[in-house]
N, C-alpha and C positions, 0 to 999 in steps of 0.2 A: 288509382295507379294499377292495381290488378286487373281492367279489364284492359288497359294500355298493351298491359306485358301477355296477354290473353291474342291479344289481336295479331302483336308481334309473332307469338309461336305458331298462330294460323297460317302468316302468310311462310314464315318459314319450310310449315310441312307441306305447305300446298306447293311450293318453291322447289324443295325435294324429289317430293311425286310426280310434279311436272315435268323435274330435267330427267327423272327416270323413263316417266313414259314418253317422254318425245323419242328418246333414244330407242328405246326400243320399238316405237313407230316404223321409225327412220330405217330401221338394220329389219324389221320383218317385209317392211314395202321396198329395200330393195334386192333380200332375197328372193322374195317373190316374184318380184322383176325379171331378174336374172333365168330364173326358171322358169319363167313363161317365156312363152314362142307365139303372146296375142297379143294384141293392144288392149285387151280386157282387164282393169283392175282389180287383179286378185289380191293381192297386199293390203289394198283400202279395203276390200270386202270384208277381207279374214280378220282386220283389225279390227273393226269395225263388231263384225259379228262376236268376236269374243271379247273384247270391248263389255258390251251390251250384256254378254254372259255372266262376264264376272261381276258388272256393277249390280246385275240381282243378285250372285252373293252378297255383296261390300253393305246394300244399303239392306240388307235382311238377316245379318247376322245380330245384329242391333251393339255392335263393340262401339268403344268407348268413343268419343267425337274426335280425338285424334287421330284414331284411325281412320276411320271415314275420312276425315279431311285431308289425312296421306293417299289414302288409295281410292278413294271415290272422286273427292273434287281434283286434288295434285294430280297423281298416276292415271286413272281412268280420262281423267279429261282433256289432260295431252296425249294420251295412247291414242284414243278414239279422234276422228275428225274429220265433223259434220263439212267444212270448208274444201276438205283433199274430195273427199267427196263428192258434192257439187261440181269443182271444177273436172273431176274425170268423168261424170256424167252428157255434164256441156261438152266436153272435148271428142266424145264418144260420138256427140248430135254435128258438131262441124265436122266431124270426121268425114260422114253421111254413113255411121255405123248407126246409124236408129236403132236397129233391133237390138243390137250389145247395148245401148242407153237405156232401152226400154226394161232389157233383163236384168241390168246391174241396178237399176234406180229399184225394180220391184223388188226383185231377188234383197236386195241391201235392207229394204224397209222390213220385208215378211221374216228374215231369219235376224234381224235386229231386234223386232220383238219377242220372236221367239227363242230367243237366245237369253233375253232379259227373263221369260216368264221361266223357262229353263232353269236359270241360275237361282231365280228365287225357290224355286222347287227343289233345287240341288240344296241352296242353305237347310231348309226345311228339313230334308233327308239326313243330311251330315252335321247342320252345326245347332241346330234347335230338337233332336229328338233327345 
């Protein structure tokens, strides 16, 4: 019966995390929007990139599995999205913008990682010394 009510409060906080980070998704891509004057997805970038930032802190701080499952699997994993993604890349290639495809698909990959290796350096600095 405990791992029942176990599974329950997983999907709960992932539940939480998730409707948090959509929204805030939603409200930074289409600030971002608004203030760009390109058809270049900056909004999926920035989410995207810090996204990627934070989950090297989330999954390097080593707190307790709740939290992870708030803010790594729920929050980060609606924030971030690999699918907005995709489809602004493809849209970028019908456009016949190749080169904005070419720079956002790289550009998105090189500071997603680095953004990850980042964060986990960042925890290391602030939450493990």
């Amino acid at each position: 019966m405990l791992r029942g009510n176990r599974r329950r409060v997983n999907y709960l906080l992932i539940g939480i995390g998730g409707a948090a980070g959509s929204v805030a998704r939603y409200g930074i891509g289409r600030e971002a929007a608004k203030r760009s004057k390109t058809t270049f997805p900056y909004g999926t970038l920035l989410v995207n990139v810090a996204g990627a930032f934070l989950l090297g802190i989330v999954s390097s701080i080593h707190g307790s599995d709740n939290v992870y499952i708030l803010l790594g699997d729920g929050f980060l994993g609606a924030f971030t999205t690999f699918s907005t993604f995709m489809f602004e890349g493809v849209t970028l290639i019908r456009g016949n913008e190749r080169l904005n495809a070419i720079v956002y698909i790289g550009v998105s990959l090189i500071l997603g990682v680095s953004g990850y290796i980042l964060g986990v350096y960042a925890a290391g600095l602030f939450f493990l010394a």
